[in-house]
N, C-alpha and C positions, 0 to 999 in steps of 0.2 A: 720344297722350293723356298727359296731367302728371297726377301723382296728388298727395296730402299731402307726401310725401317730397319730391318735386323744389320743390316751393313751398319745404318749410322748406330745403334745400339753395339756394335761391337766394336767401333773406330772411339765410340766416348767411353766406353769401358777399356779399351788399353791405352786410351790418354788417360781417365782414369787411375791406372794403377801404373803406367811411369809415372804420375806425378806424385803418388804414396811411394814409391821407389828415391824420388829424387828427396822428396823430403825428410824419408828414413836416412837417407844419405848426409845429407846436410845435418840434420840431428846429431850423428851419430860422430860428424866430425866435430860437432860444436862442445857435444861432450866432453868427446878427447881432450880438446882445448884446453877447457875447463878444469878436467882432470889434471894436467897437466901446472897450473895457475894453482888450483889447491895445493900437489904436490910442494910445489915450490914454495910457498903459505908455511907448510908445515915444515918446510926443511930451516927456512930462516925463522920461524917461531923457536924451534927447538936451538938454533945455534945461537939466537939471544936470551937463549932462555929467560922466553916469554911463560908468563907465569899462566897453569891452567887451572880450571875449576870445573865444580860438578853442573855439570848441563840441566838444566829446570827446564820443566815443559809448561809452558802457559795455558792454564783452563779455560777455551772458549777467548771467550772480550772479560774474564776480570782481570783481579791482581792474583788471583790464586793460582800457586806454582806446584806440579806433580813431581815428583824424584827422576832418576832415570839413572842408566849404569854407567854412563857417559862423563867421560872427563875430555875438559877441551876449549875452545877460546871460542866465546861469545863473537861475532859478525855483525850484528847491528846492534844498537843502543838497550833496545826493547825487548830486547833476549829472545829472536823470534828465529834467529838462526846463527848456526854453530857448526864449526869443521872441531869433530873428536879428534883424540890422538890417533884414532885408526885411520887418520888420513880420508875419513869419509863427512861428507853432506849432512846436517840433520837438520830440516823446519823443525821447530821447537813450538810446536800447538798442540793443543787434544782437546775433543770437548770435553765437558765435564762429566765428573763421574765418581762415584764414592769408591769404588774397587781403587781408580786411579790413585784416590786420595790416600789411602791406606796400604797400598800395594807398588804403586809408582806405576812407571810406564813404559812397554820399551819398544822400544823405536825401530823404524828400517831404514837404513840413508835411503835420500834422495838423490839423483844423478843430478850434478851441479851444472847451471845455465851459464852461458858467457854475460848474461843480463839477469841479476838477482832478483828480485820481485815484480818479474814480469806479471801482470796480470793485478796487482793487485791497486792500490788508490794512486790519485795523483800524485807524483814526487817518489812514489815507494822505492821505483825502476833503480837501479845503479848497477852500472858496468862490475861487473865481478874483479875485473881487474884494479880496480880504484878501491872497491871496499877494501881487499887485500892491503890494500897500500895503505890505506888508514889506518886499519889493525893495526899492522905494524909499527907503525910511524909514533900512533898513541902508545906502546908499549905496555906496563903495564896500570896504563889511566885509562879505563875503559869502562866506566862507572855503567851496571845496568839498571835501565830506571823502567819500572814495567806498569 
């Protein structure tokens, strides 16, 4: 026998999971977006042949830089993210680590946000589409200061 309880128990569990449905949904178009904003990043990098470099991964909060296989154009100042020529995402962080240092590092892209540093300090946030535009815009004056 179901009482009131098990009803309302089953009515917030499939609000519940449409609402993990609707925001896998929305995720998954915010990506694409994104995807999409990278793509095109990369297509007018290569046709002004925007100059690339080997990607450093930053150790933890110093100034010390890990190696990594990655070639590709720096996105923010502080060398903390980076779109490869493979057309993919990379945060450029790791904590530290002597293997790291001696061996380098290698990475998994990240699926790229429509809002870059979501989540992290005040001011960090910037519109992906705007970073983009600055990239470009600075060419190849993109000094990284870590």
């Amino acid at each position: 026998m179901t009482g009131p309880d098990d009803d309302w128990q089953a009515r917030r569990r499939e609000a519940a999971d449409a609402q993990a449905e609707r925001a896998a949904r929305n995720r998954a178009v915010e990506e694409a977006k994104a995807r999409e904003l990278v793509a095109g990043f990369v297509a007018q990098a290569r046709c002004r042949s925007l100059a690339t470099q080997p990607l450093r991964v930053r150790a933890g909060d110093s100034r010390d830089t890990y190696a990594t296989s990655l070639v590709g154009w720096y996105l923010r100042r502080d060398g903390s993210l980076a779109i490869a020529e493979d057309g993919e995402m990379y945060v450029l962080t790791a904590p530290k680590s002597l293997r790291a240092r001696l061996s380098g590092v290698t990475l998994t892209p990240d699926e790229p946000r429509l809002q870059a540093g979501i989540g992290g300090r005040d001011g960090e946030s910037v519109a992906l589409a705007t970073l983009l535009e600055l990239r470009l815009a600075a060419g190849d004056d993109w000094p990284i200061t870590r």
